[in-house]
C-alpha positions as CSV (number, residue, x, y, z in Angstrom):
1,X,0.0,0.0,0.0
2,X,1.2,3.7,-1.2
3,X,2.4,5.5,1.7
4,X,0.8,8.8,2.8
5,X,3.3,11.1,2.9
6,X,2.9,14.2,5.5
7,X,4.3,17.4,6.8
8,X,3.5,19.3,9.4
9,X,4.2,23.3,9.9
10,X,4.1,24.2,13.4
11,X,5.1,21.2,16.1
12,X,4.0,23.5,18.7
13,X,2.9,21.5,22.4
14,X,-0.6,20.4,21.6
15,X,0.8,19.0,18.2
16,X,2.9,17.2,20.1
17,X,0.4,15.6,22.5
18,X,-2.3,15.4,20.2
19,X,-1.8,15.4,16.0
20,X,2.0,13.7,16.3
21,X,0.1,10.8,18.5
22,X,-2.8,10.5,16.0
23,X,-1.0,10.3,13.3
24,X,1.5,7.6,14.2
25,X,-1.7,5.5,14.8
26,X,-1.8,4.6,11.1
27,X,0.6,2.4,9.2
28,X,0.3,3.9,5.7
29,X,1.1,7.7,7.1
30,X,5.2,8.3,6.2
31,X,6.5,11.4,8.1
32,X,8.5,13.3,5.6
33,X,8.4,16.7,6.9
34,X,8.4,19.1,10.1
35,X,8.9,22.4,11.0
36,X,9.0,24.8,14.1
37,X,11.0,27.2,15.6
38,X,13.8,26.0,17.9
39,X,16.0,23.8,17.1
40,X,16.9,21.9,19.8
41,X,12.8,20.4,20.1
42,X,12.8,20.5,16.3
43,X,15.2,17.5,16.3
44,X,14.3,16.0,18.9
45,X,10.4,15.2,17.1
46,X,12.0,14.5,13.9
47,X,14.2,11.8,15.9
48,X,11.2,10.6,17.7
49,X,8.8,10.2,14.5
50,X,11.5,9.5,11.7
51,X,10.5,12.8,9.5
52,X,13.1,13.1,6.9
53,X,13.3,17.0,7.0
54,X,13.3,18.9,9.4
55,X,13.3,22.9,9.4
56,X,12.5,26.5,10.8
57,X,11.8,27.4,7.4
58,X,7.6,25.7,6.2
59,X,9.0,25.9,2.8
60,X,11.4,23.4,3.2
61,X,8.5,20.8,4.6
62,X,6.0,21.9,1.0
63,X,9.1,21.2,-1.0
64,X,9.9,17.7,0.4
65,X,6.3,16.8,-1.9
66,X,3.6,15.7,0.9
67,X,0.2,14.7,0.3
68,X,-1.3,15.8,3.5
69,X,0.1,18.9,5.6
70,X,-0.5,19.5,8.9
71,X,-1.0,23.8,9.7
72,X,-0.8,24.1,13.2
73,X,1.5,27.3,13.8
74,X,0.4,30.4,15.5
75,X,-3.3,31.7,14.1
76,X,-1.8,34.6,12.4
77,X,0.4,32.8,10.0
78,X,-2.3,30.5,9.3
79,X,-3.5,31.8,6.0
80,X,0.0,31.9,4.6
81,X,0.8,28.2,5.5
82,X,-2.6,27.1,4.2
83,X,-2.5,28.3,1.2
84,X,1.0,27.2,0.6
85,X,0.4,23.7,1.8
86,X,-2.9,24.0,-0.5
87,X,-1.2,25.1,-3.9
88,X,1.6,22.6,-3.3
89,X,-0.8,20.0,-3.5
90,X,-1.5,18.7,-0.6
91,X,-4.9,18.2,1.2
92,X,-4.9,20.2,4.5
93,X,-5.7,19.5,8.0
94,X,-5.9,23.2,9.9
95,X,-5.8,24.2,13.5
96,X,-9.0,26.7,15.0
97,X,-9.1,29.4,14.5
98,X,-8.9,28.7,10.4
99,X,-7.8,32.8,10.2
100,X,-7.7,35.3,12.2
101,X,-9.7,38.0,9.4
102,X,-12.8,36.9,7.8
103,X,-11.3,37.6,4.4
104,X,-8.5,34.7,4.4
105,X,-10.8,32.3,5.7
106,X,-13.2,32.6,3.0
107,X,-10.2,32.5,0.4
108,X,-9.0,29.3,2.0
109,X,-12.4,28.3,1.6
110,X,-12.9,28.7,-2.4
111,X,-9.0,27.9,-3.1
112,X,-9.6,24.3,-1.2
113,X,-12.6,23.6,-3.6
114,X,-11.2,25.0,-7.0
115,X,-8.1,22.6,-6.2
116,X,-10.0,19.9,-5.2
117,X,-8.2,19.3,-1.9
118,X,-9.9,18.3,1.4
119,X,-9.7,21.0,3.9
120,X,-10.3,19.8,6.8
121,X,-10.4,22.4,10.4
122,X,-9.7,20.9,14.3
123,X,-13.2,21.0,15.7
124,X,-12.5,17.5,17.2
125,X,-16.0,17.6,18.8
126,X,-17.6,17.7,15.4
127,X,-16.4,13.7,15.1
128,X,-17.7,12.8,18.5
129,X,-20.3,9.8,18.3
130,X,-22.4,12.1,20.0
131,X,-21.9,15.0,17.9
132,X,-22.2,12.9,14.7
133,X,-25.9,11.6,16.1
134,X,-26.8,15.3,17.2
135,X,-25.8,16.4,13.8
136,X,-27.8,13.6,11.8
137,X,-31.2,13.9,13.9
138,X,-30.7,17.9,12.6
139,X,-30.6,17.0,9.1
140,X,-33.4,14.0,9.4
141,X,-36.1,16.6,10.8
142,X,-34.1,19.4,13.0
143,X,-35.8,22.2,14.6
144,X,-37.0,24.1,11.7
145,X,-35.8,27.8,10.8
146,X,-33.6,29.1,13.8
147,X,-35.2,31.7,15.9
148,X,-32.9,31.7,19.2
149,X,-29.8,30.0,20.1
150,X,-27.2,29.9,23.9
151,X,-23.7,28.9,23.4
152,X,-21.6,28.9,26.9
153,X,-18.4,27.6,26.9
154,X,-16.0,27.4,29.8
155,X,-12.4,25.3,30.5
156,X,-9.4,25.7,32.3
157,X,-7.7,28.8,30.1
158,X,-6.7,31.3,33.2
159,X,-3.1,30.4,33.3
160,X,-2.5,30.1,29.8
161,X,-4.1,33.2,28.6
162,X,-2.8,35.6,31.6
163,X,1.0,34.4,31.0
164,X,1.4,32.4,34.7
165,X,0.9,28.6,33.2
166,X,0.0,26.3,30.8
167,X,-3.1,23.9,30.0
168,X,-3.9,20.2,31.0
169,X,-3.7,18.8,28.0
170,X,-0.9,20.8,27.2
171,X,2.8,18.0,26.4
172,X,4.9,18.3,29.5
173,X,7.5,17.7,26.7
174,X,6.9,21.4,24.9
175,X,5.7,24.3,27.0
176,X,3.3,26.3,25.3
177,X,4.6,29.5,23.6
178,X,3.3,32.6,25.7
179,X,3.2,34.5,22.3
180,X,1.2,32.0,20.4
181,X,-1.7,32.5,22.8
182,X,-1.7,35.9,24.1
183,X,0.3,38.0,21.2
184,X,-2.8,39.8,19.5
185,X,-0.7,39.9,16.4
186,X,-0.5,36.1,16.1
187,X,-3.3,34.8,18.4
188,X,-5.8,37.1,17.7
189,X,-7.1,37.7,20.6
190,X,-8.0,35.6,24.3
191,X,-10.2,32.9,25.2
192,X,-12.7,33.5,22.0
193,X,-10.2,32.6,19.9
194,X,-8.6,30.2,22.0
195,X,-11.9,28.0,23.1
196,X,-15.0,29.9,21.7
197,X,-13.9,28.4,17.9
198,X,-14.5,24.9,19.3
199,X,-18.0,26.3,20.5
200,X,-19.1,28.0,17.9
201,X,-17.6,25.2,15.3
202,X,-20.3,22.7,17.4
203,X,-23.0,25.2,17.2
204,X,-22.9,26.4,13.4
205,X,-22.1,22.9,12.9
206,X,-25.3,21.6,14.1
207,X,-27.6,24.4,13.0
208,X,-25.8,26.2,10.3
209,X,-26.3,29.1,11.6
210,X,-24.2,32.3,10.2
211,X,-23.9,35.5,12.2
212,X,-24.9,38.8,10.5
213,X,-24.0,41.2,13.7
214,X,-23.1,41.1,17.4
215,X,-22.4,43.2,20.5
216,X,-19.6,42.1,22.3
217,X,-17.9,42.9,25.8
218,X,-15.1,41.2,26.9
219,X,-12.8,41.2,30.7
220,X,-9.1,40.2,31.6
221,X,-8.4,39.9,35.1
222,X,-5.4,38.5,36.4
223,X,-3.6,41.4,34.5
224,X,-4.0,39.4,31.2
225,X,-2.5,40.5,27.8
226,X,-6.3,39.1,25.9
227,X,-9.8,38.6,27.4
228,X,-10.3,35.4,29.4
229,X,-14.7,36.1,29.6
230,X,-16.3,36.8,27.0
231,X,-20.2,37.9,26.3
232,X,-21.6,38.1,23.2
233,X,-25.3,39.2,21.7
234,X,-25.7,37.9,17.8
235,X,-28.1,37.9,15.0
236,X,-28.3,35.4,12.4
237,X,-29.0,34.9,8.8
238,X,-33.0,34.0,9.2
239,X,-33.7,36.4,11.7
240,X,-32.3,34.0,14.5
241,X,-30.7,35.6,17.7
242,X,-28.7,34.3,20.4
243,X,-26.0,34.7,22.6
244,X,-22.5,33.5,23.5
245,X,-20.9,33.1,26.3
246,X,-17.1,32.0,27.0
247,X,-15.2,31.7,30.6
248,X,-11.8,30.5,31.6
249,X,-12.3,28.3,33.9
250,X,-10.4,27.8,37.4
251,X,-7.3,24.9,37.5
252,X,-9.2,21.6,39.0
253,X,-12.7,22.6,38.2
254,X,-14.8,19.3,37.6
255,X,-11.3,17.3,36.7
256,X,-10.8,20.0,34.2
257,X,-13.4,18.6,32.2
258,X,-14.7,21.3,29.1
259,X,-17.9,22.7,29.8
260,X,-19.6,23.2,26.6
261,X,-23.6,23.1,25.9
262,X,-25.2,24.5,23.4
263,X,-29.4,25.2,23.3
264,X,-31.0,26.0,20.3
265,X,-35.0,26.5,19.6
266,X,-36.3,26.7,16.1
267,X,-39.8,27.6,14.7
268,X,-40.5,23.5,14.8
269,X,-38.7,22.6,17.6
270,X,-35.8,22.5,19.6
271,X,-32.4,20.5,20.7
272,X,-29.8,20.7,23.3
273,X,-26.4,19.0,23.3
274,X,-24.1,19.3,26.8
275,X,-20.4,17.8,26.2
276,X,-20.0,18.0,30.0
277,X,-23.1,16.3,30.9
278,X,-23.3,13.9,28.1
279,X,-26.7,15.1,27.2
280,X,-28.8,14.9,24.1
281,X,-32.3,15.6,22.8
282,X,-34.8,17.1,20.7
283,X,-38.2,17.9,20.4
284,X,-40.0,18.2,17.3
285,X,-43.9,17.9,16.5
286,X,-44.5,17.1,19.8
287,X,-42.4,14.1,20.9
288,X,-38.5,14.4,22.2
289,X,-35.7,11.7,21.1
290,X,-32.8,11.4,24.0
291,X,-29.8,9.5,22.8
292,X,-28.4,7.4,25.3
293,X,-25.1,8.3,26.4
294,X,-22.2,7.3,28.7
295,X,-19.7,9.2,31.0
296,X,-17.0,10.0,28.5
297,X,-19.1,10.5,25.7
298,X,-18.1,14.0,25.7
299,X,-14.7,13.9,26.2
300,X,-12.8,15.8,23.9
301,X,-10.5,14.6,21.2
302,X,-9.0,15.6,17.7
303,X,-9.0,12.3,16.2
304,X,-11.5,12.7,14.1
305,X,-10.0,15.5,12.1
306,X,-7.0,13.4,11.2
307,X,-8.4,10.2,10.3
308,X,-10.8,12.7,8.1
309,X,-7.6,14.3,6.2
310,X,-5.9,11.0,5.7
311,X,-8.9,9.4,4.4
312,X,-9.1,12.3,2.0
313,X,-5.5,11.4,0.9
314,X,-6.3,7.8,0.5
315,X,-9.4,8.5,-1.9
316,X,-11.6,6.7,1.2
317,X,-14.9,7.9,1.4
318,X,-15.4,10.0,4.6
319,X,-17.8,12.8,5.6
320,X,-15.7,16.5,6.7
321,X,-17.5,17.2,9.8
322,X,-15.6,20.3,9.7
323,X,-14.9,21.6,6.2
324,X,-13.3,25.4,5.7
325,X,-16.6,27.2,4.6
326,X,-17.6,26.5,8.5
327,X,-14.0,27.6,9.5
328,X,-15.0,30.8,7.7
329,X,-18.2,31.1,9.4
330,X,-16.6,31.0,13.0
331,X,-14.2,33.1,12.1
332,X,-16.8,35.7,11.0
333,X,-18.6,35.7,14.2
334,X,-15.5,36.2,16.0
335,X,-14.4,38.6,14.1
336,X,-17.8,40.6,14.5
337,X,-17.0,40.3,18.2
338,X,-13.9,41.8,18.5
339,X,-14.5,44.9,16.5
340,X,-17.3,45.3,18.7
341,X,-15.7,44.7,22.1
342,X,-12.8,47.1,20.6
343,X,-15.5,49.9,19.6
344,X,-18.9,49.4,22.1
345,X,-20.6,49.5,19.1
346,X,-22.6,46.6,17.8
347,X,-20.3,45.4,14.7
348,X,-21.7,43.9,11.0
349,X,-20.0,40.9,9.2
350,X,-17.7,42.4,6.5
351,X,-17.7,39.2,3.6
C-alpha cells in the first residue's frame, strides 16, 4: 500500500500531545516533513517520529512533496501556511481558528474547492459519536428555521491566557509559547479565539447558523495581555438571535473537564447537546428523542479531524464534519466580536 506522505508546519505543544500521537496510529502515514521554531525540540520530534526534513523554514516541509500537511502554527500565519500547503498539492488538515480576518478564511475556503483538496479544520468535537448523532437527527427533521440560540463555553484557560501557566492537556515535553496564545498579532485575541472556535464550530455545525451582527464585551483579570470572559449578543441569517458566552475556567474545576452546551430553539422545535453532561435531545412535532449516552461520551479529542484528512489522501470515502466554509463562518462571528468589544458599538459581518 502507497504510503501517505505528511508534513507538518508548526510542532507546537498540543501537536505534540495530540496530531504527532494520532498520526502515528496509522501504518500507511510516512513522516517526511516538520517544521518549528527551535532547534533543539525541532530535532528531537524529527528523531522521535523518523520525519526526513526537518526545518525552521515551512517551505522546506512543502518542498519535500507531501500529500497531507498538517497547519498548526500560531493563528496569524495561518492563511499563509494554508495556502502554501494548499497550492503545493496537498490536502490540508488546519488548526481553529482557520484565520484570524474573515477575508482569508473565505479565500482558504474557495481555493480548497477549486483545487480539489480536502480542507479539513480541528473542531474534534464535530467527530464525537455524539456530535455525529446530534448532527444527523438535525438533518433528518431538525428544529426548523432558527429563531434563538445559547452557546456557553467554559475550560481551564486562566493560566495560559494571563501568562502564569500552561493547560492540562498541554505535552509536558513542549511548554506552550506565551506568544502563540496571548500575542494579539498572532493569536488574535484571548479565550474567543482560543476555546470559543470549538464552540461555535459545534453550534454552526449543528444548525448552520451564520452571524450577520453582534455586540460584544469582553474582561481580563489577572492582568491578562487578551480577554479570558467573553459575552456576546448575535443575530443570524434568518432572523435568528442568540448569545454566547465563553469563561476561563479555574485549574481543577470538575477534573478540568470542558464545559460546553449549546441550546437552540427553532420555529418546529428545539435540541440541546451538553459535552460536559453527556446530554442529548430534541423535540420536534410534539415528541423528544434522548440519545443514550455514557460518562466519557463528551470527552474531547482531535481524532477525528486526522483520520478525516488522511482518508481524504487515500481516496476513502469520509464525511468533513468540519470543512473550511464552517471555519469561515466561526471566524466571522469572532471577528464581529472583537471589533465590537474594541469599539462598544454593535459590529456587521464584513464578507
Amino acid at each position: 500500500m502507497a504510503k501517505i506522505r505528511v508534513g507538518v508546519i508548526g510542532a507546537g505543544s498540543w501537536t505534540v500531545a495530540s496530531h504527532l500521537p494520532n498520526l502515528a496510529r496509522h501504518d500507511d502515514v510516512e513522516f517526511v516533513g516538520v517544521s518549528r521554531k527551535g532547534p533543539e525540540l525541532l530535532e528531537k520530534i524529527a528523531i522521535q517520529y523518523g520525519f526526513q526534513v526537518a526545518s525552521e523554514d515551512y517551505r522546506d516541509v512543502l518542498a519535500a512533496g507531501v500529500d497531507v500537511c498538517i497547519v498548526a502554527s500560531p493563528s496569524g500565519f495561518h492563511a499563509e501556511h494554508a495556502l502554501a500547503a494548499l497550492e503545493s498539492g496537498a490536502h490540508v488538515m488546519c488548526e481553529k481558528p482557520v484565520t484570524i480576518d474573515p477575508e482569508s478564511a473565505w479565500m482558504l475556503a474557495r481555493r480548497a474547492e477549486e483545487l480539489n483538496k480536502a480542507f479539513v479544520v480541528s473542531f474534534g468535537w464535530n467527530y464525537r459519536p455524539m456530535i455525529q448523532k446530534a448532527k444527523a437527527m438535525m438533518d433528518e427533521g431538525g428544529i426548523g428555521r432558527l429563531e434563538h440560540m445559547t452557546v456557553h463555553m467554559a475550560s481551564a484557560t486562566r493560566e495560559l491566557l494571563s501568562n502564569t501557566g500552561s493547560y492540562p492537556q498541554s505535552s509536558p515535553e513542549s511548554v506552550p509559547e506565551q506568544s502563540t496564545w496571548t500575542d494579539p498579532s498572532l493569536s488574535g485575541g484571548g479565550y474567543g479565539q482560543a476555546q470559543l472556535t470549538h464552540a461555535l464550530g459545534l453550534a454552526f455545525w449543528l444548525t448552520g447558523a451564520r452571524a450577520i451582527s453582534g455586540f460584544a464585551t469582553m474582561s481580563a483579570p489577572l492582568n491578562a495581555p487578551v480577554e479570558l470572559h467573553d459575552a456576546i449578543v448575535y443575530h443570524y441569517d434568518g432572523g435568528g438571535i442568540g448569545v454566547l458566552s465563553g469563561a476561563s475556567a479555574h485549574l481543577g474545576a470538575n477534573g478540568n473537564k470542558h464545559s460546553l452546551e449549546v441550546r437552540a430553539v427553532g420555529s418546529e422545535g428545539q435540541l440541546l447537546v451538553d459535552v460536559e453532561r453527556e446530554a442529548v435531545w430534541l423535540f420536534r412535532n410534539g415528541e423528544e428523542v434522548h440519545l443514550e449516552l455514557s460518562d466519557g461520551d463528551g470527552t474531547y479529542d482531535c481524532i477525528g479531524p486526522i483520520d478525516a484528512v488522511l482518508a481524504a489522501a487515500r481516496g476513502d470515502e469520509y464525511i468533513n464534519q468540519s470543512p473550511a466554509e464552517l471555519g469561515a463562518r466561526v471566524v466571522e462571528a469572532l471577528d464581529i466580536a472583537y471589533r465590537s468589544a474594541a469599539t462598544g458599538q454593535v459590529a456587521t459581518r464584513t464578507t
